[in-house]
C-alpha positions as CSV (number, residue, x, y, z in Angstrom):
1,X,15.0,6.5,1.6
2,X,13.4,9.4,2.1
3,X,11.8,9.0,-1.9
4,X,10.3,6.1,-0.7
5,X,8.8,7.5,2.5
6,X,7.1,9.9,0.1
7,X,6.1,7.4,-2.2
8,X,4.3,5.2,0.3
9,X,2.8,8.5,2.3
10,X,1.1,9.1,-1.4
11,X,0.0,5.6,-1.1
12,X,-1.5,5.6,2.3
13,X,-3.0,8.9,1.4
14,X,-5.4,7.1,-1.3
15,X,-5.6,4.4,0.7
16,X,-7.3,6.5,3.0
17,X,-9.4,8.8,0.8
18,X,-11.0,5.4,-0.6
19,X,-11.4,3.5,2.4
20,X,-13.6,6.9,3.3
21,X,-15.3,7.0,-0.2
22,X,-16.4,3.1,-0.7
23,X,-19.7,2.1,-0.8
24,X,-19.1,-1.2,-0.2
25,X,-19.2,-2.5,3.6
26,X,-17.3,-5.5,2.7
27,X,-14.3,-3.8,0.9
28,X,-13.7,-1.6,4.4
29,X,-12.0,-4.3,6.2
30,X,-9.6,-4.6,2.9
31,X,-9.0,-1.2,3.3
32,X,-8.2,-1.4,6.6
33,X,-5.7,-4.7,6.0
34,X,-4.0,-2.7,3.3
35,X,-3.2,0.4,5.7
36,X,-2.0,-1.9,8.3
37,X,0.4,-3.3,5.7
38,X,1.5,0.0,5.1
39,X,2.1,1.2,8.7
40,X,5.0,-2.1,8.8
41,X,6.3,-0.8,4.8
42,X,6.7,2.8,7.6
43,X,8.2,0.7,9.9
44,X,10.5,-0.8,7.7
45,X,11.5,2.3,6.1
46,X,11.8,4.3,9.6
47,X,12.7,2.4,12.4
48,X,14.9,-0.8,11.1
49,X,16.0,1.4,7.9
50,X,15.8,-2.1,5.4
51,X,14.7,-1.5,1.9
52,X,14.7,-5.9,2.0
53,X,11.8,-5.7,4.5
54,X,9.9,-3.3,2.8
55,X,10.5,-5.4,-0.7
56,X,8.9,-8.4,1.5
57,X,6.3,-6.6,2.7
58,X,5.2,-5.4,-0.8
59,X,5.5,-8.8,-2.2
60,X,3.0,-9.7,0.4
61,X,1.1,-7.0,-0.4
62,X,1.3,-7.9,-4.1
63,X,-0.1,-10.7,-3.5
64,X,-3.1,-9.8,-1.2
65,X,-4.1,-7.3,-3.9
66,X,-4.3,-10.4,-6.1
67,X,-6.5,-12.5,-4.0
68,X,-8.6,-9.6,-2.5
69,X,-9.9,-6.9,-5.3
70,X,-11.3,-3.8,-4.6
71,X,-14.2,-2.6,-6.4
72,X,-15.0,0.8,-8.0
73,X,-13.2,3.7,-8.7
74,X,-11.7,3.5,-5.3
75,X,-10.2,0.2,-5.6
76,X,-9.1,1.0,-8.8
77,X,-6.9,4.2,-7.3
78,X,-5.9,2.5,-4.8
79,X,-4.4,-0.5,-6.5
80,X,-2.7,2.2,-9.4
81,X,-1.3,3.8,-6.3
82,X,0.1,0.9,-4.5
83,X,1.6,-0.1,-8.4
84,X,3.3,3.0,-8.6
85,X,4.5,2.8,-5.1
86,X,5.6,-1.2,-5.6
87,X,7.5,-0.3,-8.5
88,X,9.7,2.6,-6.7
89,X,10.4,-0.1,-4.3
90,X,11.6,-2.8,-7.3
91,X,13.9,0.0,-8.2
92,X,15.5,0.5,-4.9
93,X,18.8,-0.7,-3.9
């Protein structure tokens, strides 16, 4: 559990560093949807302890990442991060 807390605070940690980096107006709400997202993976992790949630959230997330790209050097961080993160998490039992 507590690997996967530290996977997703390296997560939110880009997520952070390239919503404050992009250029791009309309990629800021994105940013802002993903780090949401990743306050209930926290919540999942923390409060109700359930590696299933957080494998539900990231599926979701998976598939907002596929509808919604992120442009530029930021999006592409982002969504390495959120791959490395989401395949720690596919691991987990």
């Amino acid at each position: 559990m507590e690997q996967l807390k530290s996977a997703l605070a390296d997560y939110i940690a880009v997520l952070e560093t390239s919503a404050e980096k992009t250029h791009r107006a309309e990629d800021r709400g994105k940013y802002q949807q993903h780090l949401a997202s990743a306050a209930l993976m926290y919540a999942a992790l923390e409060k109700y302890h359930s590696t299933e949630k957080l494998k539900e959230l990231v599926a979701s997330e998976r598939r907002s990442y596929g509808w919604g790209y992120l442009e530029g050097p930021e999006g592409k961080a982002t969504e390495a991060a959120f791959n490395v993160f989401s395949k720690l998490v596919g691991s987990a039992t």
